[in-house]
C-alpha positions in Angstrom: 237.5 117.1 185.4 240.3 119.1 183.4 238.9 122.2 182.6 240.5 123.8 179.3 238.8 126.5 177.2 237.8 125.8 173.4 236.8 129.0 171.2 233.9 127.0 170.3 232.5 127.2 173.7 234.1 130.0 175.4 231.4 132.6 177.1 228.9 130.1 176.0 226.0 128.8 178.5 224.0 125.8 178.2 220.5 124.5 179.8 220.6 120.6 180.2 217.3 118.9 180.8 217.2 115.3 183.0 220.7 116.9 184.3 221.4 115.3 187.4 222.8 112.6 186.7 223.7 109.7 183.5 223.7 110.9 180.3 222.9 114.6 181.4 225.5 114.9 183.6 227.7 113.4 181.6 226.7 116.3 179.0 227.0 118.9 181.5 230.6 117.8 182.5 232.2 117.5 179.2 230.6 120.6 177.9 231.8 122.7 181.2 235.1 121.2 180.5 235.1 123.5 177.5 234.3 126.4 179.1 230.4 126.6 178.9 228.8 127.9 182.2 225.8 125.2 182.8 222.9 125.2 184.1 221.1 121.0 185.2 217.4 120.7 185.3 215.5 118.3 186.8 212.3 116.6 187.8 213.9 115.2 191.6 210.8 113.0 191.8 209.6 109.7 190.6 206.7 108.8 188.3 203.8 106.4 188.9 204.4 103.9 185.9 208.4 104.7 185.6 210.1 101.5 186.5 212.9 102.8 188.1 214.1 105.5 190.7 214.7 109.2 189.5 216.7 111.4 189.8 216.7 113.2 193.7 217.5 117.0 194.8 220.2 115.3 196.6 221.6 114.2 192.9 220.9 117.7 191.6 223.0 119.1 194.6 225.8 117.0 194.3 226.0 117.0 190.8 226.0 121.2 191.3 228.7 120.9 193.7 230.7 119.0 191.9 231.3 121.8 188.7 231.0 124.5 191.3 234.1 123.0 192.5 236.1 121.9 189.5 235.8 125.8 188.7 232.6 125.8 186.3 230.0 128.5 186.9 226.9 126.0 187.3 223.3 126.0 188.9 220.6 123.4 189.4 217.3 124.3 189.2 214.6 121.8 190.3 212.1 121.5 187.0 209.2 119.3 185.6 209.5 120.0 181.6 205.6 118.4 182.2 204.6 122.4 183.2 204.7 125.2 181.0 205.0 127.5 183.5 207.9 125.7 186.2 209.7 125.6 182.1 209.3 129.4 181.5 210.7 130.1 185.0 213.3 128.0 184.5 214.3 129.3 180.9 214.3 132.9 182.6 216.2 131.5 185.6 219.0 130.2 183.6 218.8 133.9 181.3 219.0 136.1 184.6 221.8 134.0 185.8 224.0 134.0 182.6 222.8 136.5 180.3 221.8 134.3 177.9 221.6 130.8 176.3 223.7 129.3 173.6 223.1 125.5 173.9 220.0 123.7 174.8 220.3 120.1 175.1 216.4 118.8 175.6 217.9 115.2 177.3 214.9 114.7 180.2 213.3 111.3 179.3 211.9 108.6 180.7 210.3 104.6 179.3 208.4 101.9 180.6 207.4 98.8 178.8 203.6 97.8 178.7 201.2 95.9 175.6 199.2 98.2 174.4 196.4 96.4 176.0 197.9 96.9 179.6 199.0 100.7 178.6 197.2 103.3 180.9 196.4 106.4 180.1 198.8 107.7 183.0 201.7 105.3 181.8 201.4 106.9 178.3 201.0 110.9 179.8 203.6 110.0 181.7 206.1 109.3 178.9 204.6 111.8 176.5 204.4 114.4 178.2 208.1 114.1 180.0 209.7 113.2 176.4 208.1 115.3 173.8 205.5 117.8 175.0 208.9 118.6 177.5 211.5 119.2 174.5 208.4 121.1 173.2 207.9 123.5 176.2 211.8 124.0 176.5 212.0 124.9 173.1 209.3 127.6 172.9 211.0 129.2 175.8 214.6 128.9 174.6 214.5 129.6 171.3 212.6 133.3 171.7 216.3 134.0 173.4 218.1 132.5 171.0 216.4 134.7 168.1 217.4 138.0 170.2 221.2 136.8 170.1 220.8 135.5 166.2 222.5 132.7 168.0 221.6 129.2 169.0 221.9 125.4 169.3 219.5 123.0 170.3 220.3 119.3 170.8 216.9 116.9 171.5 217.9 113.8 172.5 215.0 111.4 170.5 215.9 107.1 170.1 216.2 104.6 168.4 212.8 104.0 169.0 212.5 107.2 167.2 213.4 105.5 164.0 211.9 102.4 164.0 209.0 100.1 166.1 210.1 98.5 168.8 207.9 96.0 171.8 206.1 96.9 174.4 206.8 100.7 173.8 204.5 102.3 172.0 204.5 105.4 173.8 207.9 105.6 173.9 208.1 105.4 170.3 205.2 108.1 169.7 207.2 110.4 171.5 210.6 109.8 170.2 209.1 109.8 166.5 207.6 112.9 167.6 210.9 114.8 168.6 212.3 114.2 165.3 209.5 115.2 164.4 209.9 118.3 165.9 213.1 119.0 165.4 213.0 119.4 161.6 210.2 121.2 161.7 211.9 123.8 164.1 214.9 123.8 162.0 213.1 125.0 159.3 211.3 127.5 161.5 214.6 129.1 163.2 217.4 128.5 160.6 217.2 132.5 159.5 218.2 133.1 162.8 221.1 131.3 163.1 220.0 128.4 165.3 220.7 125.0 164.3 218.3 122.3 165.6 219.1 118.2 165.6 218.6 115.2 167.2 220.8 112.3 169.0 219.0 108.8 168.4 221.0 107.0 170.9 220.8 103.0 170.8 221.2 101.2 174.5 223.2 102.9 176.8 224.7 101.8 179.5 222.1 103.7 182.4 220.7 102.4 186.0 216.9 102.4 183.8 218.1 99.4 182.9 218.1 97.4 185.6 214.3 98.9 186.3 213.0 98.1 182.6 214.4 94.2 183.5 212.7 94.0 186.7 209.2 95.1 184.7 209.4 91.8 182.7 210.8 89.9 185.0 214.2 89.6 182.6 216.8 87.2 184.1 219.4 87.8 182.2 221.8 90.7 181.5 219.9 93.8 180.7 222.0 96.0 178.5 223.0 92.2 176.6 219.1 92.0 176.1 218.5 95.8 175.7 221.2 95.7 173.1 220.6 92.4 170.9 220.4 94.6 168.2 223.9 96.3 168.3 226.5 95.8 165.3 229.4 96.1 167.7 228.9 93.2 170.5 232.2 93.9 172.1 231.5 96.9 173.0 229.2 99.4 175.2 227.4 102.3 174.5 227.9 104.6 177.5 226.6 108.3 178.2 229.7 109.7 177.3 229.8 108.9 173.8 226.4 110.6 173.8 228.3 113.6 175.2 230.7 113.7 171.9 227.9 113.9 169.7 226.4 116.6 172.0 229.3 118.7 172.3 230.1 117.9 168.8 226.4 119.1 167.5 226.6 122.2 170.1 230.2 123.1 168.4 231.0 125.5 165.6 231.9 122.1 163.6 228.5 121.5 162.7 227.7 124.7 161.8 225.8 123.6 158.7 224.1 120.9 160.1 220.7 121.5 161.1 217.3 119.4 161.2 219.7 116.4 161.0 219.0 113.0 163.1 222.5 111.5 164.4 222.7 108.0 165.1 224.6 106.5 167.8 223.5 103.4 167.8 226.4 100.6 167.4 225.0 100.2 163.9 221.3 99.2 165.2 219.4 101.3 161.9 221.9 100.1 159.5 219.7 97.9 157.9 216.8 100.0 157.8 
């Protein structure tokens, strides 16, 4: 990783949620890159109904080790965004240890695919609670901070599924509607203060969940060519870093006047409504 400091980002610090690894990491390196001092949070423990492995304090620590050692000043902090209270000591972790908090990028999410006659109630906590009661929790402890400095940017990272139905997800879509949801509402809440607040509706990336959402209905074929059906652009794949542009971009002084905003990118999947 080539480290060169941007004014945008210089002296700036950011708390990443679902950190460890994919599109989290991927945030956390291009934004350290920059000069933002970064701090990875994540569960490090699987869920019941989750299809798929993730993320381990063994992929926290590596992922730690490996800014540490390109130069960045960053720390990983084992969190469940599920608990109000491991959230607030996180929050106040990541303050004592920088100072402050510039960028909040609420990325921790996680999908399964069940009718809604085979949903459980723990299958759709599980997704609710992780993806928008989380990005809710982070936000009522980041954003007091953010008011003291008159300063702040929070990124939620919501869906496609955000914007439209889509099958055997439900819950998924509840909670991604919800953090768009959300994140206007917020931006109307905190925009005197000088925080802007938006959202990322990402369509299929390319992600090891994949493979586990494929195994859940027995899917033969190439997941991210299933996943993706949808896309505009067939020759092409989304991947976590062009998440990470429209992070960095949303975190940066660029978008300064964007706030409450929902960016697609999404190979053109919403285009026609």
């Amino acid at each position: 990783m080539v480290k060169e400091i941007q004014p945008d980002f210089k002296d700036k610090t950011a708390l990443i949620t679902g950190g460890a690894r994919n599109i989290g990491l991927t945030v956390a390196r291009d934004l350290a890159a920059r000069g933002v001092s970064v701090a990875l949070a994540d569960i490090c423990q699987d869920l019941e109904t989750v299809p798929y492995p993730l993320s381990s304090s063994d992929d926290l620590e590596k992922s730690v080790a490996e800014l540490s050692s390109a130069g960045v000043k960053a720390i990983g902090l084992r969190c469940d965004v599920r608990d109000e209270h491991q959230v607030s000591e996180t929050v106040e972790r990541v303050i004592d240890e920088f100072g402050k908090l510039d960028i909040l990028v609420n990325n921790a999410g996680v999908v399964s695919l069940f009718s809604i006659a085979k949903l459980t109630e723990t299958a759709w906590n599980e997704v609710l609670d992780v993806c928008l009661k989380g990005t809710f929790f982070c936000c009522k402890y980041a954003v007091p901070q953010m008011v003291k400095q008159h300063y702040g940017k929070v990124v939620n990272i919501s869906s496609v599924a955000g914007l439209r139905g889509l099958g055997l997800s439900v819950h998924y879509a509840a909670a991604k509607h919800g953090i768009i949801g959300l994140t206007k509402a917020l931006a109307m809440e905190v925009a005197e203060h000088n925080i802007n607040v938006n959202a990322i509706c990402p369509g299929t990336v390319e992600s090891p969940m994949l493979e586990g959402l494929a195994s859940q209905i027995d899917l033969e074929k190439d997941a991210y060519e299933h996943f993706s059906q949808k896309h505009l652009f067939q020759e092409k794949r989304i991947t976590p870093q062009d998440i990470a542009n429209a992070v960095r971009w949303l975190a940066s002084d660029e978008s300064r006047f964007l706030t409450g905003t929902v960016l697609t990118v999404d190979a053109g999947w919403t285009a026609g409504g």
